[in-house]
Every structure is written in C-alpha cells, then in structure tokens.
C-alpha positions as CSV (number, residue, x, y, z in Angstrom):
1,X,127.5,110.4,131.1
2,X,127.7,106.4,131.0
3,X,126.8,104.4,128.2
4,X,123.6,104.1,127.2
5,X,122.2,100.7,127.9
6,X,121.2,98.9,124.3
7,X,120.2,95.5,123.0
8,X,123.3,93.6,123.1
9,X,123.2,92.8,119.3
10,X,123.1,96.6,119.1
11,X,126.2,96.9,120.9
12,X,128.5,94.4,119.7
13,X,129.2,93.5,115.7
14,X,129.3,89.9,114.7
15,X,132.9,90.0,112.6
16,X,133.7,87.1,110.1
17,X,137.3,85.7,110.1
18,X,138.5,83.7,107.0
19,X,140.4,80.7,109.0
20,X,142.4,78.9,106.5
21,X,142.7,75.2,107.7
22,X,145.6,72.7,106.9
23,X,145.6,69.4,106.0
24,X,148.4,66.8,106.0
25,X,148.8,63.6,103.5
26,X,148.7,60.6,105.2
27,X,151.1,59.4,102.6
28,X,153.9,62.0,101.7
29,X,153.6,64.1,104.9
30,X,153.3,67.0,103.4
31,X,150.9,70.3,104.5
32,X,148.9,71.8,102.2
33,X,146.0,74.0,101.7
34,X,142.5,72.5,99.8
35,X,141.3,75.6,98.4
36,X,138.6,73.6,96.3
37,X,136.7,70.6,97.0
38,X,138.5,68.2,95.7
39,X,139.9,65.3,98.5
40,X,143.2,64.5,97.1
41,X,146.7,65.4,98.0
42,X,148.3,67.9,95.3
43,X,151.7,66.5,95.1
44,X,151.1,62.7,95.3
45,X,147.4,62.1,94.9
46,X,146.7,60.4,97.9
47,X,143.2,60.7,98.8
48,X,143.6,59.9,102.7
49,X,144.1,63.2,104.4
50,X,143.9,64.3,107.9
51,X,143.1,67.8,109.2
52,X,146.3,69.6,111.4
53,X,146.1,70.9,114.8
54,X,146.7,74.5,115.4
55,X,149.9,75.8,117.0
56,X,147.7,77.0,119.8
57,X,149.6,76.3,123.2
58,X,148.0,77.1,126.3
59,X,150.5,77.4,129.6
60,X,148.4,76.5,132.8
61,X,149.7,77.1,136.2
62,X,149.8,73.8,138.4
C-alpha cells in the first residue's frame, strides 16, 4: 500500500538550523563571530562592520 495522503504540515517537520553568520571589520580585516549584541570589532574596536558572503558557489552550465 502507498502512502497515505495527509495535510502537508502533517507530513513534513519544520527543522531549525543555528546559522552562525560572520562579520568582517572594515578596519583590521579580520572575521569574527558577534555572539552578543554589541557592534564593535573584538580586536580593534572598530564599530563599522560588514556582514561576509557565504562560500556558496554555484557552477551553471552555459
């Protein structure tokens, strides 16, 4: 016998990841993590930051 036909919120579980983001000073260059909510660089104290791409690539065929 198939699969019974439910609700699709039935069927499928919402799962949570934890994505960590990185962020870069604008001054020293240096990646870092901002586990609090404090906007300020830990090893200089810069408070411009910028948030990092991900290493994601994606290869399309031309």
């Amino acid at each position: 016998m198939g699969v019974q036909e439910m609700p699709r919120h039935v069927r499928f579980r919402h799962v949570r990841v934890q994505v960590i983001f990185m962020y870069r000073c604008m001054l020293c260059k240096k990646d870092f993590e901002m586990d609090d909510n404090t906007i300020r660089c830990p090893y200089c104290g810069y408070r411009i930051i910028s948030k990092t791409r991900a290493e994601f690539r994606k290869h399309v065929k031309a």
